[in-house]
N, C-alpha and C positions, 0 to 999 in steps of 0.2 A: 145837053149831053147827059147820059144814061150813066150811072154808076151803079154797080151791084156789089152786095155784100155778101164775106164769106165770113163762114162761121169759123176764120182762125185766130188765134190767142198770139197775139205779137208781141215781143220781149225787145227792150232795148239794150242793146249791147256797150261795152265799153268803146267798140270800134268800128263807131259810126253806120253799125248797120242793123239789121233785125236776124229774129230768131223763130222758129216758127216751131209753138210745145206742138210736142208730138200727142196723140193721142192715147189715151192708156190702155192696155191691152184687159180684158174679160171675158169672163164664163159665163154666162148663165144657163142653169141646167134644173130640171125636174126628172121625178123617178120614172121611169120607161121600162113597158113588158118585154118581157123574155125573145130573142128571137136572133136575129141575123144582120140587123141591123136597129141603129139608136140615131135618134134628131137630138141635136145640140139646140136651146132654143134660143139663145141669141152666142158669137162669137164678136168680138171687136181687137183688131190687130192693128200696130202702127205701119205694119208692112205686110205684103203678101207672105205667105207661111204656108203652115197646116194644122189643122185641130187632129188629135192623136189621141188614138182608147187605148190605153193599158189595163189589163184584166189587174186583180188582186188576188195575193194566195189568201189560205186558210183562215189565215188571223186578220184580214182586211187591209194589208198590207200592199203599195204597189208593187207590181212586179214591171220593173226597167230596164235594160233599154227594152227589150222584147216591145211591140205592139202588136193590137189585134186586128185595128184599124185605123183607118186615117182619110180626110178630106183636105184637099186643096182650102183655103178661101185668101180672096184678095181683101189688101186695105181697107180697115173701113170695119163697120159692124155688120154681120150677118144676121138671119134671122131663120130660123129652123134650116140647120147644117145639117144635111144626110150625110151618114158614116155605115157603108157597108163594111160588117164583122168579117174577120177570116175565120173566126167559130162562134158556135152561136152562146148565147150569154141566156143562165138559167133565172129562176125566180130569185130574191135570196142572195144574188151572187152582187158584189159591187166594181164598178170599174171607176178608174180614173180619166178625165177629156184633160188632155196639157193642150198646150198652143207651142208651136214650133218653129221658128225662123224657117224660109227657102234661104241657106246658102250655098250649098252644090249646085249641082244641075237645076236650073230653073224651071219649077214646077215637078220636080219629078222627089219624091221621098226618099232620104237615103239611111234617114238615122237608125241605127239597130246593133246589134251584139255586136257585131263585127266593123261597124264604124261611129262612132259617136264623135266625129271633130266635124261634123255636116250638119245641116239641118236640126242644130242643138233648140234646146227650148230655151219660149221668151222667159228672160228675167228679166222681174219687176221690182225694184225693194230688196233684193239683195236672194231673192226667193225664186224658182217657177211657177208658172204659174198655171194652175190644177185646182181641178172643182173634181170632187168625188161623186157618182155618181148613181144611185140603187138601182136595181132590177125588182121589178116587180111580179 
């Protein structure tokens, strides 16, 4: 008999059964030129979601709910995420990539000015979680 092994982390419970850690959600990201669109170079999510670009105003600050972009990705770690821009992002300029729960409509983005109790972002830690991101 063949057994295979999975790379899960199993916790024993008080009642009699198991737990299975969820995997932690991150960013990783490098500076990226000027244009219409930016690659995320690795995303990892415990759940299907979205990776989301919020632009920054003047002082480097994000600007929220607004987004300028966003990608789908499922469970699991990605690895160069395409995110078509709705504007294009100059030298000099800085954006923010969050990670975002799917819980509306499955697979379809809802969160923005005018709704934010959908598709809210992952918290980790008491925090979202947001990697800042340069234009080059």
């Amino acid at each position: 008999m063949k057994f295979r092994t999975l790379p899960l982390v199993l916790a024993m419970t008080g009642v009699a059964g198991f737990v299975i850690a969820a995997e932690k959600a991150a960013i990783e990201v490098s500076p990226q030129p000027a244009g219409s669109e930016i690659t995320v170079d690795s995303v990892t999510v415990p759940d299907d979601g979205f990776v989301v670009i919020h632009a920054s105003d003047e002082h480097g600050n994000i600007i929220a709910p607004q987004s300028i972009g966003y990608s789908a990705v499922k469970s699991g770690t990605q690895e160069d995420v395409s995110v078509s821009l709705d504007e294009e992002v100059a030298s000099g300029d800085k954006v923010f990539v969050m990670l975002h729960e799917d819980t509306g409509e499955k697979g379809t983005y809802e969160f923005g000015v005018d709704r934010t109790d959908v598709d809210v972002p992952v918290i980790q830690d008491g925090k979202p979680v947001i990697a800042p991101m340069d234009i080059e």
